[in-house]
C-alpha positions in Angstrom: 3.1 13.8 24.8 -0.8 14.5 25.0 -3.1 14.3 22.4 -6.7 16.5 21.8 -9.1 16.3 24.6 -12.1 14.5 23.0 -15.5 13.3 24.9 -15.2 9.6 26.8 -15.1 6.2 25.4 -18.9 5.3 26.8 -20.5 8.1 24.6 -19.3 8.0 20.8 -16.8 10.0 20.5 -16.9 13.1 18.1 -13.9 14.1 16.1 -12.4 17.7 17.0 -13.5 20.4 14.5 -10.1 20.6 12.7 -9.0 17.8 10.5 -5.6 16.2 9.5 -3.5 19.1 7.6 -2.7 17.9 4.0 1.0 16.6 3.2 1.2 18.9 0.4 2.2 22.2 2.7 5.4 23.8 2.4 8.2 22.6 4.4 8.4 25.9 6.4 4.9 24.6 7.8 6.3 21.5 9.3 8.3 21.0 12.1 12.1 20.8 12.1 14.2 18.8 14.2 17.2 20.7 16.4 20.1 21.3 15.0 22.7 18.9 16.3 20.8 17.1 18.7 21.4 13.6 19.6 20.2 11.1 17.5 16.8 9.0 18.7 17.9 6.7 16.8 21.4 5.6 15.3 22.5 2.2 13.2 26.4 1.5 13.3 27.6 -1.0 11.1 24.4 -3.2 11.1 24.3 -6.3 8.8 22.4 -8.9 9.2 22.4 -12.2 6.9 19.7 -14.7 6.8 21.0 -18.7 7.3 20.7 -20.8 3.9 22.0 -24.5 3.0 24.4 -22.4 0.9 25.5 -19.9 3.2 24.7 -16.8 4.5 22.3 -14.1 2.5 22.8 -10.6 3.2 19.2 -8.8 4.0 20.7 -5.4 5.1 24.6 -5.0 5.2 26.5 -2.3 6.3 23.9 -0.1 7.5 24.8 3.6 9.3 21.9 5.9 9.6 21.3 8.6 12.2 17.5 9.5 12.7 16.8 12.7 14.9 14.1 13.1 17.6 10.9 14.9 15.7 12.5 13.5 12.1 10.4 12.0 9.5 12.2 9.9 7.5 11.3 7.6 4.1 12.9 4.7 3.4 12.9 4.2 -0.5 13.8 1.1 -3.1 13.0 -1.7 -4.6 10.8 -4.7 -3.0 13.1 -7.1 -2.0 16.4 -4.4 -1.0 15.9 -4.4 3.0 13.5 -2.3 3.8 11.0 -4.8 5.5 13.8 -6.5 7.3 15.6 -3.0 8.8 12.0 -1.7 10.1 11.1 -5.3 11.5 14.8 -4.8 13.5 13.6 -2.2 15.7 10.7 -4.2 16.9 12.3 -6.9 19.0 9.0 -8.7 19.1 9.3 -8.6 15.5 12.6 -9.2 14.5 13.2 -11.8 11.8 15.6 -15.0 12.2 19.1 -14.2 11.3 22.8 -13.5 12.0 23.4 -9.8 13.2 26.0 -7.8 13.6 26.9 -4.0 14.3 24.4 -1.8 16.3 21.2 -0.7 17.0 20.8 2.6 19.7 17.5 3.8 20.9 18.2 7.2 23.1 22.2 5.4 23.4 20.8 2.3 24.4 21.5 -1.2 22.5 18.0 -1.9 21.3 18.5 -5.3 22.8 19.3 -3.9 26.0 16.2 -1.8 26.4 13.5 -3.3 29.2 10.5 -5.0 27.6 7.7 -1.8 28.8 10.3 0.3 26.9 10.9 -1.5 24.2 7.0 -2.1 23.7 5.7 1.4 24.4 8.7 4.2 23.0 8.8 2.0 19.4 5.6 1.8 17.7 4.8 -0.3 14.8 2.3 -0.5 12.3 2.5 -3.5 9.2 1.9 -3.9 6.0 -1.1 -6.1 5.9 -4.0 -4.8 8.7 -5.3 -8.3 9.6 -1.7 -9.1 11.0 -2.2 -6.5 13.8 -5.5 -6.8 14.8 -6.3 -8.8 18.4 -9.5 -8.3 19.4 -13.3 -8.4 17.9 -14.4 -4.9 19.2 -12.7 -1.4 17.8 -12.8 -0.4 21.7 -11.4 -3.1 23.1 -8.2 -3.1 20.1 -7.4 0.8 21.1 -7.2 -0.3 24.6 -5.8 -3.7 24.1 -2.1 -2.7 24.6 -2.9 0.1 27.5 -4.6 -2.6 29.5 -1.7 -5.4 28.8 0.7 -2.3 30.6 -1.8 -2.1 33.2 -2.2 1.2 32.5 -5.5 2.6 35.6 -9.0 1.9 33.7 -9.4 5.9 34.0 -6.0 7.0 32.3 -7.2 3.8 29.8 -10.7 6.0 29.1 -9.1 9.0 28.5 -6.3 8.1 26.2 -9.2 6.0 24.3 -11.1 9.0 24.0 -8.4 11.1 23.1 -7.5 9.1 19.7 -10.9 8.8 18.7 -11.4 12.3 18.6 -7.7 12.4 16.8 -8.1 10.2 13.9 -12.2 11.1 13.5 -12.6 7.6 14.3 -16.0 8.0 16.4 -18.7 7.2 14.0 -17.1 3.3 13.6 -16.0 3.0 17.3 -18.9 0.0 18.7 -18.1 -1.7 15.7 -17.1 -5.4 15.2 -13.2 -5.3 14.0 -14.7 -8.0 11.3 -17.1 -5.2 10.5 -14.2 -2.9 9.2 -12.6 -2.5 5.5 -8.9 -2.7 4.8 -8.7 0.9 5.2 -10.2 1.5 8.2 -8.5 -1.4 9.9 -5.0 0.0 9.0 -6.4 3.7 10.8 -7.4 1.6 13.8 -3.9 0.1 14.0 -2.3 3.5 14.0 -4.8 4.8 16.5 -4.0 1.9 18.5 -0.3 2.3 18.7 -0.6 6.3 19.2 -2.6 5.1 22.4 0.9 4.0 24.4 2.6 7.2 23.0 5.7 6.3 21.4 8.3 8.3 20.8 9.0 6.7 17.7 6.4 5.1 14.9 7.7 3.1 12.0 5.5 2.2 9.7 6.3 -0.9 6.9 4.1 0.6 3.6 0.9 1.2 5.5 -1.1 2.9 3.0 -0.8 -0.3 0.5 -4.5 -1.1 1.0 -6.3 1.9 1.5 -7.9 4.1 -1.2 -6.2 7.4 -2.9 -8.4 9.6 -0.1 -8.4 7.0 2.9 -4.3 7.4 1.9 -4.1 10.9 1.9 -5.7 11.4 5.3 -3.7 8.8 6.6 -0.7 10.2 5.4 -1.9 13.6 6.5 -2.4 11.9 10.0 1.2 11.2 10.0 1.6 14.6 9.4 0.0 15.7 12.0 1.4 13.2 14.1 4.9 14.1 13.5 4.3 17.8 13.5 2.1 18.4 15.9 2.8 15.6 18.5 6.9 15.7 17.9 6.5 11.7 17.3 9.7 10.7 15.3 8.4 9.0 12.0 10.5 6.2 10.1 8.9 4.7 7.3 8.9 2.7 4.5 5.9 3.5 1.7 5.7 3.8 -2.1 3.1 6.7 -2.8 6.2 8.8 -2.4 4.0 11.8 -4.2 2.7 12.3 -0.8 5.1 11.3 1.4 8.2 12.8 -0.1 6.8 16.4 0.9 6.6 15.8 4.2 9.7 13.8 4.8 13.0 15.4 6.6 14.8 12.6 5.1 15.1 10.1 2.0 17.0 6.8 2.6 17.4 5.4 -0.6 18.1 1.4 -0.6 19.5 -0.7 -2.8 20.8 -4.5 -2.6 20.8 -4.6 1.1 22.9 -1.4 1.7 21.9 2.3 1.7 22.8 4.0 -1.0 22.0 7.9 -0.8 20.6 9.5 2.6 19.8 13.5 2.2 16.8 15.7 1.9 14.3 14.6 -0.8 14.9 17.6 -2.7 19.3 17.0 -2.7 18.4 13.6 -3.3 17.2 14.8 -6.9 20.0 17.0 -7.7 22.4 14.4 -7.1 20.7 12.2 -9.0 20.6 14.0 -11.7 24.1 15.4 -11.5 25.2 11.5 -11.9 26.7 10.8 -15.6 23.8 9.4 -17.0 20.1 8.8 -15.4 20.3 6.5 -12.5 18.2 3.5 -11.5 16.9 4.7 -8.7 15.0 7.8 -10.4 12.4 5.4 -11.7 11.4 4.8 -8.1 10.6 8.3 -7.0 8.2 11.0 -7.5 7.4 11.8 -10.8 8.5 15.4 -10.4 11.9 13.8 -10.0 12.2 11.3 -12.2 11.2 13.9 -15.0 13.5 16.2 -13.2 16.4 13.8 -13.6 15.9 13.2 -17.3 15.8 17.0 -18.5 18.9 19.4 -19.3 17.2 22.4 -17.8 19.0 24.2 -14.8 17.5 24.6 -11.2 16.4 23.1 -8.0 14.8 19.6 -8.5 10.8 20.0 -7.7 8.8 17.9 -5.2 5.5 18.5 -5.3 3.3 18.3 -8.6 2.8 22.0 -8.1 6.5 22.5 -8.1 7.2 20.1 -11.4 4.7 21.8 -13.2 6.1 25.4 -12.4 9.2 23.9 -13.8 8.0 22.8 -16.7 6.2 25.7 -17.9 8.8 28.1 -16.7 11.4 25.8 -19.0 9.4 24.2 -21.9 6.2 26.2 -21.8 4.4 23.3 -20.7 0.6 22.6 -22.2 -2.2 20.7 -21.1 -4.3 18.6 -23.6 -8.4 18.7 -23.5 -9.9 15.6 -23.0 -11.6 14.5 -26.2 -15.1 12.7 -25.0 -16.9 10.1 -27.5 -19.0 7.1 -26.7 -18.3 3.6 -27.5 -21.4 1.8 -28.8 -21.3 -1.5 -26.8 -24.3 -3.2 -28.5 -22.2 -5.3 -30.7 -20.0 -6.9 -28.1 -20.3 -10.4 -26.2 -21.0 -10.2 -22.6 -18.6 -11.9 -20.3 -20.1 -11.3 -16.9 -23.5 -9.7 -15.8 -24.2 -8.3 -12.9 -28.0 -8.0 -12.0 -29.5 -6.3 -9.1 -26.5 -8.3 -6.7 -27.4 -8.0 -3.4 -25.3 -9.1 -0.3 -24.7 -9.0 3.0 -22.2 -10.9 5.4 -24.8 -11.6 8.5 -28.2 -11.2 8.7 -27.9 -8.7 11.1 -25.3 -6.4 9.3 -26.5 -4.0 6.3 -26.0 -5.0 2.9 -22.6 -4.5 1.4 -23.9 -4.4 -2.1 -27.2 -3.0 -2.9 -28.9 -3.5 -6.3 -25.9 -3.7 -8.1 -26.0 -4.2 -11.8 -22.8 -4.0 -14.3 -22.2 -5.5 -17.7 -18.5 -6.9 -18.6 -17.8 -7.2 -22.0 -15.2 -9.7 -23.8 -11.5 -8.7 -24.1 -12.8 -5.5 -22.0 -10.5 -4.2 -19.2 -12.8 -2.8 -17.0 -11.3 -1.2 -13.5 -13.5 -0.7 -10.5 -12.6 2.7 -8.4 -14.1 3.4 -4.8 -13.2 4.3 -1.1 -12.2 1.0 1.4 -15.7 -0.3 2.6 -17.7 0.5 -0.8 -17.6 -3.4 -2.4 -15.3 -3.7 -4.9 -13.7 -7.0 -3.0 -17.3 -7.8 -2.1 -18.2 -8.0 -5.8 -15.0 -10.3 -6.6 -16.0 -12.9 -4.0 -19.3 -13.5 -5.4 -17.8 -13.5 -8.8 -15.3 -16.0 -7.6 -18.5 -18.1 -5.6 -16.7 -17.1 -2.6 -20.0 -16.2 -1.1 -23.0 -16.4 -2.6 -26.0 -13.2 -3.4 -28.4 -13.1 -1.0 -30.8 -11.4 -4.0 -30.3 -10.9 -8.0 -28.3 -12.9 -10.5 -24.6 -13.1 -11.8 -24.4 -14.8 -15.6 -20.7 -15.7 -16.6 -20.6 -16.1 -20.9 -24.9 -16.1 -20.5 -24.8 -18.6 -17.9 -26.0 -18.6 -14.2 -23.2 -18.7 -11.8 -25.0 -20.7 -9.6 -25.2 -23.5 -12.0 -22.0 -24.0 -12.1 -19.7 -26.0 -10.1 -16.8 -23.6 -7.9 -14.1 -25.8 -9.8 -15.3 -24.9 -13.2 -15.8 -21.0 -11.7 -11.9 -21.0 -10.5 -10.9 -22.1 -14.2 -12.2 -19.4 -16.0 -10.6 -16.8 -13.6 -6.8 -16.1 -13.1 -7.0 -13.9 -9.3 -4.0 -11.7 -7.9 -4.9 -10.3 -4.6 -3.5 -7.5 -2.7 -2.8 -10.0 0.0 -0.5 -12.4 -1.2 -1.0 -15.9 -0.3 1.6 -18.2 -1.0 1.9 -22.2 0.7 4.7 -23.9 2.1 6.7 -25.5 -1.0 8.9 -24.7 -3.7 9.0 -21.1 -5.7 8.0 -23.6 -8.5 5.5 -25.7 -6.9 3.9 -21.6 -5.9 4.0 -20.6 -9.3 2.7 -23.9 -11.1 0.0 -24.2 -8.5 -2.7 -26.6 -10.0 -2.0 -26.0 -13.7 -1.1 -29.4 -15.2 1.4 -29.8 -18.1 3.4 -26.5 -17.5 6.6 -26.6 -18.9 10.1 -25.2 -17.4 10.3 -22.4 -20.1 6.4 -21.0 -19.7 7.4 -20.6 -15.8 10.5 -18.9 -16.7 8.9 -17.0 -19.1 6.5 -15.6 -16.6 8.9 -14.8 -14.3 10.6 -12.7 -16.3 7.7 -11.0 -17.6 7.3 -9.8 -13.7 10.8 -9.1 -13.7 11.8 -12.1 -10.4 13.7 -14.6 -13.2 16.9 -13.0 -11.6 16.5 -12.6 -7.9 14.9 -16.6 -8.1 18.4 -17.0 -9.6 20.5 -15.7 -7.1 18.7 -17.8 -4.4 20.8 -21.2 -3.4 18.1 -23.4 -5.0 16.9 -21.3 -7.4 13.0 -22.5 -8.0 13.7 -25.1 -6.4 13.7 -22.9 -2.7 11.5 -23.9 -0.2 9.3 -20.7 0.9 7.8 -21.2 4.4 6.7 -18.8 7.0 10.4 -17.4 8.2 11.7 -17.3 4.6 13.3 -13.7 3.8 11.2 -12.8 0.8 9.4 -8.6 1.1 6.0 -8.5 0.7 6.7 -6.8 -3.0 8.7 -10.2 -3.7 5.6 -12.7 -2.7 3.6 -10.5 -4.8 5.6 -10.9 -7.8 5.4 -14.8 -7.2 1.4 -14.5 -7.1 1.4 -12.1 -10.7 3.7 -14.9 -12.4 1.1 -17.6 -11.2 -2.1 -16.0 -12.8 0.3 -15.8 -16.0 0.8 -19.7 -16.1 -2.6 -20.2 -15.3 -3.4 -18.1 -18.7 -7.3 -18.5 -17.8 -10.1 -16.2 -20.0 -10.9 -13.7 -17.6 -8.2 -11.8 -15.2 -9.2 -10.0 -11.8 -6.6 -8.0 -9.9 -7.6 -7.1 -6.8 -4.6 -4.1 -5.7 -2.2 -6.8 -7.6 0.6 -3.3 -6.9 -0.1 -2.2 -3.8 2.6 -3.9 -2.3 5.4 -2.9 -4.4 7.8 -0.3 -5.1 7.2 2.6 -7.7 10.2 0.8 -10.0 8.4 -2.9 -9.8 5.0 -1.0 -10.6 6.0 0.0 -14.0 7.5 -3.1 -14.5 4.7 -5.3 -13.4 2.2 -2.8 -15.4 4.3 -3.6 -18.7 3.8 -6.9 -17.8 0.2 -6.8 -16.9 -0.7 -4.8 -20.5 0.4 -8.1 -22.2 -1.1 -10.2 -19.8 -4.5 -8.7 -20.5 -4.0 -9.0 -24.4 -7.1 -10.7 -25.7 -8.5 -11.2 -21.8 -11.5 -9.8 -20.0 -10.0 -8.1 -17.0 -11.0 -6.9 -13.7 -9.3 -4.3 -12.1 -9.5 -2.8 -8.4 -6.9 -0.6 -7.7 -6.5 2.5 -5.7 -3.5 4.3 -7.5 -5.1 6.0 -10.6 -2.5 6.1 -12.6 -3.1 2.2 -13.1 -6.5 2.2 -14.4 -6.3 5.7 -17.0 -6.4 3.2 -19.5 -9.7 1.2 -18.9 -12.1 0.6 -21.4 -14.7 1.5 -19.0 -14.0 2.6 -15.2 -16.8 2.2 -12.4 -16.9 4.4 -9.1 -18.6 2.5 -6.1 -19.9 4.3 -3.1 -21.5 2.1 -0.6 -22.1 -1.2 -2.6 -23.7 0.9 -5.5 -22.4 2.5 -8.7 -22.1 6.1 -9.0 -20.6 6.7 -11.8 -19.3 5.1 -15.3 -17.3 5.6 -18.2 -13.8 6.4 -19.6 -11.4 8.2 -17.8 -12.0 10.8 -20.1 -15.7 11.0 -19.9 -15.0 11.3 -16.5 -12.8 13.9 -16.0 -14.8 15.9 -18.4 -18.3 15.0 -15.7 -16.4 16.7 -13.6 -18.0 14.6 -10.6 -16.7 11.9 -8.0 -14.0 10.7 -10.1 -12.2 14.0 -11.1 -12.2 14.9 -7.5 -10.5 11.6 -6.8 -8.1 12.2 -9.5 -7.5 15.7 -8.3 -7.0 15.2 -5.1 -4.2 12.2 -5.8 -2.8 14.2 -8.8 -2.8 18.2 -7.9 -3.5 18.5 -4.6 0.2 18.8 -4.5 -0.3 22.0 -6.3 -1.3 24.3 -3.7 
């Protein structure tokens, strides 16, 4: 496998004049695996339980699954059903603690069987969360990082370095401190970094949860190319399944530890919907699908959003409201938080990360901040939070200074869920309670089932009473729900999510939404969020680009400006429709 010729490491590289082809091209453009070839990759009978006081816990059970060389293939379900755990099994280096049985065959081999250089170099991995993969300080040294533990020769080491900077248009950010990088471009790095040892297979655990709708579409365009292009066999698990299903081979769906449907996206639809009623699983796929699924019209199930919407109007003569624009006059309302000319910077020598900001927040508002990774949206939360402190301007929280007061009386008025979970070794309850005093056994439940975890806490041997610690068997999706039920017991006037979804399934999204829209009942709320259809509803919706504001207003008002943010919109919502 060889990728682009591109210019050497020592001068910057510059990215090849074509760019990543979108994931919304026909299947007919896309490479297809031979016909009864061997199977890269094959499960037989895999289980694998994780060790309890109580017994053993099923992660995956059961699992058979043949994936062919040059496949791409989605894993799909709920947070918590096995994903995580079956990806993390073909990573020796990663596997998690348990009891396994049945098989694992890489090219025929027993995955256990295979040398480490193998093992390390034909299986690719990128994670969830970017900072866990990361090594070094320098974007150079992390691309070479794992040709140089191979000793791979310092020349072959230049050119393969060159090579993916030119791939992944990577150039312009290539001298720079790894520190230096947002979420978004961190999780590019990674998969630049892995594509350097030129596996033959890259699995990928929901890499696109942190990046914005277009850092997400070229990464996923990327893969793409990757898989296309290169031949690299792709297994992943990811929820933006608008984008994803298109260009998959294959849809594993995955429920309660065992796989329950494995077929073509598209046959994965019609059988769905050929079930006696709806089934569960249709509320975690595309929205072509699940509206698919739910309809008594006849014909093929659609993909794309250009596909549902040709069915639609071919079937119910589909129509398409005009946005009614009308301003809101704000002068009446109280001010919750003011922004005014926030300047900020990490280091001295670094340029400023927000520059002249100003915003006003308004009481009870829900106000949702929209921009590419590296614009300051998180930025603006620290400082908010007294995180970090402005170098220039001032922040007023209900008319007050935010310097004047104390970080403990700052952390009371704000409830925080942020797209990295954090959780501490203790109990589920302990986790949820945190440091609210006087919370009583049915507000915790309460919350819990708001976020829709009541039952799986349930079914663990000691219920709330479970110890989580760094090995425990929780999904990412899972931890997040923990962290959502938290800011509802902590109940505190003002609300910031910061991605509080981006590390759960489609399904757990509407749930935790529903939950979030009572949540925010009577609240001030601060939103980040890179899936659109999260934020439609916003009182007022702010686009960043490079710490500044672009543009404001409804997301009426802004699709009718026809600017920055119906372009985003666009190219999340219809660029399918090609």
């Amino acid at each position: 496998m060889c990728l682009p010729q591109a210019s050497p490491p020592h001068a910057a590289p510059v990215p090849p004049a074509s760019t990543a082809a979108g994931v919304s091209a026909a299947r007919s453009d896309c490479h297809t695996p031979a016909q009864g070839a061997a199977p890269l990759l094959a499960l037989e009978g895999l289980s694998v339980f994780f060790r309890t006081d109580q017994g053993l816990l099923p992660a995956v059970q059961g699992l058979s699954l043949q994936v062919a060389a040059g496949a791409a293939t989605c894993l799909v379900g709920e947070s918590g059903c096995g994903k995580s755990t079956l990806l993390r099994l073909l990573k020796k280096q990663l596997r998690p603690k348990g009891t396994k049985s049945g098989g694992i065959f890489y090219k025929g081999v027993e995955i256990d069987d295979l040398d480490d250089r193998t093992a390390v170099t034909d299986i690719g991995f990128v994670m969830q969360n970017p900072d866990n993969q990361i090594v070094t300080d320098k974007v150079w040294h992390e691309l070479a990082f794992g040709l140089e533990s191979l000793g791979t020769e310092s020349d072959e080491i230049r050119r393969r370095v060159a090579e993916i900077c030119g791939f992944f248009g990577i150039g312009d950010w290539y001298r720079k401190r790894t520190c230096e990088l947002s979420g978004g471009q961190k999780q590019l790095l990674n998969l630049a970094s892995v594509m350097a040892m030129q596996p033959e297979i890259l699995v990928l655990d929901e890499p696109t949860a942190q990046l914005d709708p277009i850092a997400a579409s070229d990464f996923i365009g990327a893969l793409k190319k990757i898989n296309t292009e290169l031949g690299t066999t792709v297994l992943l698990a990811e929820h933006r399944l608008e984008e994803v299903f298109p260009l998959a081979h294959k849809a594993v769906l995955m429920d309660k530890a065992r796989i329950f449907l494995t077929d073509t996206p598209r046959n994965v639809g019609n059988i769905l919907k050929a079930s006696d009623k709806p089934h569960k699983m249709l509320a975690g796929l595309p929205s072509g699908i699940r509206i698919f699924g739910r309809l008594d019209a006849k014909g093929d199930c659609p993909l794309t959003v250009g596909e549902s919407r040709q069915f639609l109007e071919k079937n119910y003569g589909n129509r398409y409201p005009g946005y009614d624009v009308s301003d809101e006059d704000y002068s009446e309302r109280e001010k919750a938080v003011e922004i005014s000319e926030g300047c900020f910077r990490y280091e001295r020598n670094l340029p400023d990360v927000l520059n002249g900001l100003s915003l006003t927040v308004y009481k009870n508002e829900i106000l949702c901040i929209l921009g590419g990774n590296g614009a300051g949206k998180t930025t603006m939360v620290n400082l908010l939070m007294r995180f970090y402190e402005t170098n220039k301007g001032e922040i007023l929280v209900d008319g007050t200074p935010l310097s004047s007061l104390t970080r403990e009386n700052v952390h009371a008025l704000f409830c925080m869920v942020l797209q990295d979970t954090w959780l501490f070794e203790g109990t589920i309850w302990d986790n949820i309670v945190y440091s609210k005093k006087g919370v009583s056994q049915d507000e915790v439940i309460a919350a819990c089932k708001a976020v829709g975890i009541h039952h799986f806490i349930q079914t663990l041997p000691e219920g709330y009473n479970t110890i989580l610690h760094e090995n425990d068997s929780l999904s990412a999706g899972q931890k997040q729900l923990i962290t959502i039920a938290r800011a509802m017991v902590e109940n505190a006037p003002m609300l910031i999510l910061d991605e509080a979804t981006s590390s759960v399934d489609t399904r757990t999204e509407i749930q935790i939404q529903e939950a979030m829209d009572k949540l925010m009942m009577g609240r001030t709320s601060i939103i980040i969020a890179h899936r659109l259809s999260t934020i439609k509803n916003a009182d007022l919706i702010l686009v960043m680009k490079d710490g500044d504001i672009i543009e404001s207003g409804s997301h009426e008002v802004l699709m009718a400006q026809n600017g920055f943010y119906a372009d985003l919109y666009n190219s999340q919502f219809e660029k399918a429709a090609g």
